[in-house]
C-alpha angles and dihedrals in degrees: 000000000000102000097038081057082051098053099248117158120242091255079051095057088035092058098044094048100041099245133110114262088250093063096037088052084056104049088046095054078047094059097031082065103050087062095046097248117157097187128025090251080065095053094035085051089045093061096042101048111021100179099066083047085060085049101049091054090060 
């Protein structure tokens, strides 16, 4: 989630993690999900600033 909080593209994260866009795309939805994010801003906002991510679940 890192790179998704830097702004990196799916074929970005793919290539640093050694995987294709699709199933980055997929791992980062995934993700996305288990911290309640519902667009990507969410999840990139979750990472950067993890207090207001403990806020938004109560």
């Amino acid at each position: 989630m890192e790179h998704v909080a830097l702004g990196h593209t799916n074929a970005q994260i793919g290539e640093a993690l050694g995987s294709s866009p699709h199933t980055t795309r997929n791992r980062v939805a995934q993700v996305a999900a288990r911290i309640s994010a519902f667009h990507l801003l969410e999840a990139r906002l979750a990472v950067l600033h993890p207090s207001t991510n403990d806020q938004r679940r109560e």
